[in-house]
Each structure stands twice: as structure tokens, then as C-alpha cells.
N, C-alpha and C positions, 0 to 999 in steps of 0.2 A: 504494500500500500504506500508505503513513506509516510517523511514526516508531514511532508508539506498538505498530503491529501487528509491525514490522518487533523491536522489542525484546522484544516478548512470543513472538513467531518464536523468541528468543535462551533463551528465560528467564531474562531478568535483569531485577529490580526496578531502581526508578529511582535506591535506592541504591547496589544493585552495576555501574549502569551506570556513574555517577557515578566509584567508586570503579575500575574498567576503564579506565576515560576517564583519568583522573589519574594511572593508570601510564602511561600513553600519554604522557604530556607535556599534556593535554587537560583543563582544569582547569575542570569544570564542577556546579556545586551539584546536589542529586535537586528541589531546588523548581524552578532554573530551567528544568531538564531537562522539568519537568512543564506549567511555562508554555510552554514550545515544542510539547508537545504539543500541549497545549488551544489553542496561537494567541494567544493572551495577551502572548506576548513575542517577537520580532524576531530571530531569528539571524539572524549576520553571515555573508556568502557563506564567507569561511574558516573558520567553525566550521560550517556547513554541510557543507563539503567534508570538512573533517576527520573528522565522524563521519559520515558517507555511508564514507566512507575504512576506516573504523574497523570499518563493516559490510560491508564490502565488498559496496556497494549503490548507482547513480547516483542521483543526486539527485533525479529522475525516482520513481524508488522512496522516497527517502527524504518526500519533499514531495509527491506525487504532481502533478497539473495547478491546487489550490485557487486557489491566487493569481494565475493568467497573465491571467484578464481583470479585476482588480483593477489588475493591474501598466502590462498594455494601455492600459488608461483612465489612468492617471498619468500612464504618458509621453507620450501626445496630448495631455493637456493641460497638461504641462510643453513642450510645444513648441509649443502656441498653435495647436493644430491641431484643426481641427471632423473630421469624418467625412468629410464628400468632399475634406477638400484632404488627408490620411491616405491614402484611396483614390488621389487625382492622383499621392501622393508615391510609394506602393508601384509605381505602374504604370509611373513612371521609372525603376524599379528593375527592371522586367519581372518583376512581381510582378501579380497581376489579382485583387483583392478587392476587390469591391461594398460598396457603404456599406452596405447591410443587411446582409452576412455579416459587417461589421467591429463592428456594433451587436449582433449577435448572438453574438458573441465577447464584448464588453464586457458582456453583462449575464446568461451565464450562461447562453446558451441554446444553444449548442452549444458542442461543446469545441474548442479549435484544435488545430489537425495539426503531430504533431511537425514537420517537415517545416516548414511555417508558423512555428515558435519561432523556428528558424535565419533565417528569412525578414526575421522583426521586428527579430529581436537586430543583425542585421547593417544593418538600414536607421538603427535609432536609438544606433550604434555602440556598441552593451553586450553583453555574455557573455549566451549564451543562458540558463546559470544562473540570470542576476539576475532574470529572467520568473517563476521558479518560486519564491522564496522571498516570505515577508511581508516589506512595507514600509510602515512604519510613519509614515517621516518623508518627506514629497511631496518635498521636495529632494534627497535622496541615492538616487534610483532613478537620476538623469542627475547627474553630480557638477557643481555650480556652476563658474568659472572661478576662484572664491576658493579651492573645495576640489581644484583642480587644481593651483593654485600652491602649497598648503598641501603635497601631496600630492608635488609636485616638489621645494621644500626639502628634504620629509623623504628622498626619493631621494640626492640631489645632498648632503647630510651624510652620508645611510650610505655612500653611494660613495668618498667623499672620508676617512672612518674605513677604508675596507674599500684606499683606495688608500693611506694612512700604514701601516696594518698590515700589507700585501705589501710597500711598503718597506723597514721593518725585517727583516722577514721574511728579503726577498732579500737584504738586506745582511748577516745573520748567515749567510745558507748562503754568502754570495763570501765572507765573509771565514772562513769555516770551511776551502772551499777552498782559498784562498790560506797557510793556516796548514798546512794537509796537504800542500799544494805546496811550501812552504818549508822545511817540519818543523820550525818553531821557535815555534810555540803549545803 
């Protein structure tokens, strides 16, 4: 369907969507809004999700299939893989697609089977999501091992904020109890 039909579905222009989005917590301009239409600009899987969310509409509906054999082709050749060793890898996976159905996924000439998304996502260990959005930048369709470690930091700090603040946390409810046990708070 898309976005664009999928909002004219709403009747909301792209500045009332804008402005819907923004009560949401969802803070996004009616320009950029309009370059996600036309393809022009890159949503991120989480804003993606967010306003699929927002319409209460999968992603599927939201992006429809445009990008899966753009995306196809990126991560074969982010993995250094021609067509028939693509083919050999799938069939490890008891998976059976022929180098000509895998070239004809890649270039547009049939469409791949939902069924098949699940198929890919799981062989090159990414969200079957990530198949369906534009990608812009050939590095971040499979994250680097730098943007892994990068990506682990940032876990391993919020967890470690998120494990100081239950500490206090639990420290002011034992000592609230201990003062209602006592009664001399």
C-alpha cells in the first residue's frame, strides 16, 4: 500500500500527520515525512515501526515489498557472496533456491515470498523488517563489528544507569520499611 496511500486512507496532510506524530512522542518534520514518501530519505527500523504502530498497519503495508531485492543484493555482497555460493548457503539451511530465482529476486523480476523474507532474515541473522525498509548506507544493512561494540557500550552504560537507579530505588523502599517497622522516621 505505502505510506503515502496509507495516510491519504487517514486524511491527514503531511502536516497534520506531523503534528499527530508529535503528540505521540514521535517527532517528525511534514518535509521529512514527505522524503520518506518519495524515497529520498532512509527511515530508521524504529521510526519505521513507530509509525506503522501509529497506523496501526505492518510494515508490510507500510513499505510494501520496494526494497527487498535492493536489500537482497546488499547483503550478498556484504558477505562476499556471488549467487551460487548464496544458493550452496541457503540449501545448508534447507532452504532450495536456484541461482536464477535468487537473480530474479535481485533484479526485480519476481517478487519474493513472504515466507522466503523469514527465510533470508534468518540465514543473514537480521529482522525480517530490515528486508523491507530503504538502505541507504551498504554498511548498516549487517552492522560492522565496530558498530557492534559501539552498540554494546551503549547497552552495558544504560544497564549499568538502569542498575544504580534500582539501587537507590530499593534502598529508599528498605529503608522506608525499616522506618514503618520501627516507627521512628
Amino acid at each position: 500500500m505505502g505510506m503515502r496511500a496509507i495516510r491519504k486512507q487517514h486524511g491527514l496532510s503531511l502536516a497534520q500527520l506531523s503534528k499527530k506524530l508529535s503528540e505521540e512522542g514521535i517527532k517528525v518534520s511534514p518535509d521529512t515525512l514527505a522524503k520518506y514518501e518519495r524515497g529520498q530519505r532512509s527511515m530508521s527500523l524504529e521510526r519505521a515501526r513507530q509509525i506503522a504502530q501509529f497506523f496501526d498497519v505492518s510494515l508490510i503495508e507500510l513499505y510494501g515489498d520496494q526494497y527487498v531485492a535492493d536489500n537482497l543484493r546488499l547483503l550478498r555482497e556484504q558477505q562476499g557472496l556471488s549467487l551460487t555460493k548464496l544458493s550452496e548457503k541457503l540449501a545448508s539451511y534447507g532452504i532450495k533456491v536456484s541461482v536464477a530465482t535468487l537473480s530474479q529476486y535481485e533484479n526485480h523480476e519476481i517478487k519474493v515470498p513472504r515466507q522466503r523474507l523469514a527465510q533470508f532474515a534468518n540465514v543473514y541473522g537480521i529482522e525480517q523488517e530490515q528486508l523491507l525498509i530503504k538502505h541507504t548506507n551498504k554498511g548498516k544493512l549487517i552492522p560492522s563489528a565496530e558498530d557492534e561494540k559501539q552498540r554494546y557500550s551503549q547497552e552495558r552504560a544504560h544497564a549499568k544507569a538502569f542498575i544504580r537507579q534500582a539501587t537507590i530505588s530499593d534502598l529508599r523502599k528498605l529503608q522506608t520499611m525499616i522506618c514503618e517497622r520501627l516507627r521512628k522516621c
